[in-house]
N, C-alpha and C positions, 0 to 999 in steps of 0.2 A: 288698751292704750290707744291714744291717736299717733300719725303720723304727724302731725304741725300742720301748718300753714301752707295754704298754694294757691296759688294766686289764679285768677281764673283768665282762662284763655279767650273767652266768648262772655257776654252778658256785659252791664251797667260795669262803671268802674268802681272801686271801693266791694265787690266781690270776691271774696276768699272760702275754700276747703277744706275739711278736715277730716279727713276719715278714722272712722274707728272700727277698733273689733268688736265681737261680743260684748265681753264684759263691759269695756268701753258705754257703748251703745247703748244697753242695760241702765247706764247711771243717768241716760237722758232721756229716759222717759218722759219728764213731762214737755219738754222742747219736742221729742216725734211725737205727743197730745198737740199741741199747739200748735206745731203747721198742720195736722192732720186737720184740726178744727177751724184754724184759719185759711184750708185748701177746700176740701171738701163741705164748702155751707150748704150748699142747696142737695147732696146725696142726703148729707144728716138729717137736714129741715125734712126732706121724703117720707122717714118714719121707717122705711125698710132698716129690719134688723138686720142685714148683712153690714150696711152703711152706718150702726151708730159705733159712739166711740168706744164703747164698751168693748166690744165685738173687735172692732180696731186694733186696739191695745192688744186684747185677748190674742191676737194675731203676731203680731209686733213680741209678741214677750213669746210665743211657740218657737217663729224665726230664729231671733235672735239668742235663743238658748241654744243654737247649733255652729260646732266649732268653726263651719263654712262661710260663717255670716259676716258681711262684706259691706259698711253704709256709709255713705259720704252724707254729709252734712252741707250745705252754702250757708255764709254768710254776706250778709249786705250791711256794711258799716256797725259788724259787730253784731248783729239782729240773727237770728237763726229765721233761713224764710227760705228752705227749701232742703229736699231732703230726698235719697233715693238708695237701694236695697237691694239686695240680692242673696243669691250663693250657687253655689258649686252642688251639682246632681252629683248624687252618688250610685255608685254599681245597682245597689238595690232601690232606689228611688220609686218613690208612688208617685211622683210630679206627673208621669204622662196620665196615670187611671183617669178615664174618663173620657180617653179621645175617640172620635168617632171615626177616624180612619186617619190610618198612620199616610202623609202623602209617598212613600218608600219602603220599601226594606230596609230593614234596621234603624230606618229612621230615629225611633225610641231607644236606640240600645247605649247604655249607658257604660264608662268605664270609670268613673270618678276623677276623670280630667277633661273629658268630651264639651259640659254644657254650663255655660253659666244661665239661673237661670233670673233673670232683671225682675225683682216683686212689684215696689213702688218706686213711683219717682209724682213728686208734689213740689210745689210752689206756693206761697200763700196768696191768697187773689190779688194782695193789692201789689204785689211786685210781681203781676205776669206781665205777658208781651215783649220782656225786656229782653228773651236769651235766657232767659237763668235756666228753666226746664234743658235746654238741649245743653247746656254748658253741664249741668249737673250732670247731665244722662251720660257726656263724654266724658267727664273724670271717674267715675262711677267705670264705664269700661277699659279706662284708656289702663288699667294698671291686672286686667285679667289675660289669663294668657291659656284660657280653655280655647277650642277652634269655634266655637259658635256660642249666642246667648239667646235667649229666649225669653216670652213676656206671654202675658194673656191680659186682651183688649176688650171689651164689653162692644159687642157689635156696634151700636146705636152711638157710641161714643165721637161721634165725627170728629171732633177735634184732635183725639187723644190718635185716632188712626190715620188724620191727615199728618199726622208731625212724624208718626214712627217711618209712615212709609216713605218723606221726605229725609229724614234719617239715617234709608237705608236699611229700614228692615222691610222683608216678606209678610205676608198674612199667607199661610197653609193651609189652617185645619179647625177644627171648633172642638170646642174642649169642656166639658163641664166637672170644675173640680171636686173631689170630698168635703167637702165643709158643710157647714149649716147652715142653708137656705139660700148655696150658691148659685149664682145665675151661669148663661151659659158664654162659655168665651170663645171668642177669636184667636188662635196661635201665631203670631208672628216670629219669626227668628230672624238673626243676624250674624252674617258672616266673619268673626271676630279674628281671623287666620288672613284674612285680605286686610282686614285694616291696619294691624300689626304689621303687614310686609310691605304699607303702604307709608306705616310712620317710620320705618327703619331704614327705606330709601331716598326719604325726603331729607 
């Protein structure tokens, strides 16, 4: 099921919300095809099989078959044009395998309330610049109530790591995940225990 409608705080006006759960989220496959395809042209055009939609999807349908799974949706005058994902690490989570040094003790230790951790967040090209990415990224976190979230950046990605870090997230650690013919990532986290204490005294 979705939650409705919510109107969005930051981006274009004529911008609305909707989050859903799994199953939800499940029946909208071909809308997360479609921003994925109208987000990502030039990784697809590449030819790398980590980037085709295939691959994609294949991803998106692992996710979203877990009861943690967590996606907001944007709309811009009804149009689905942006979209972004997550979920909740559990006690036993494989999400860290692959890091190359934990920046702490216990850093990694997981209790199944500790981590959210942020998958995707996309926009379609022709509605960027506008706020919608960081509007999405805010609703997407503004309703988790783990103490920290967590993302993985493609080094090389300027863009993508000049906005997180303006954001307010950290880059840590590098991480290369389990997957099939995955590249190597960047670990950024986010303090989600300050900003919570920061919208509850505003």
């Amino acid at each position: 099921m979705s939650t409705g409608d919510m109107s969005a705080t930051g981006g274009p006006d004529g911008l609305h919300f909707r989050r859903y759960s799994p199953p939800a989220a499940r029946t909208l496959r071909e809308s997360v095809r479609t921003i994925y395809t109208a987000s990502y042209v030039d990784a697809i055009a590449s030819g790398h099989s980590f980037d085709s939609v295939e691959a994609f999807m294949s991803r998106f349908d692992a996710y979203s078959a877990s009861p943690e799974f967590d996606m907001v949706m944007a709309y811009h005058d009804g149009r689905p044009v942006a979209q972004a994902w997550g979920w909740r690490l559990r006690e036993e989570t494989r999400w860290w395998d692959g890091l190359h040094s934990a920046p702490e003790p216990d850093f990694t230790r997981e209790d199944g309330h500790r981590t959210f951790a942020l998958s995707e967040i996309m926009v379609v090209q022709d509605c960027g610049g506008q706020g919608i990415a960081h509007a999405t990224h805010d609703e997407l976190l503004a309703a988790r109530t783990e103490e920290r979230a967590v993302l993985l950046v493609e080094p090389d990605n300027t863009v993508a790591r000049r906005a997180y870090l303006h954001w307010g997230w950290r880059a840590i650690a590098r991480l290369r995940p389990n997957w099939n013919d995955a590249p190597q990532f960047e670990v950024f986290v986010k303090d989600l225990s300050r900003d919570m204490s920061r919208h509850q005294s505003s």
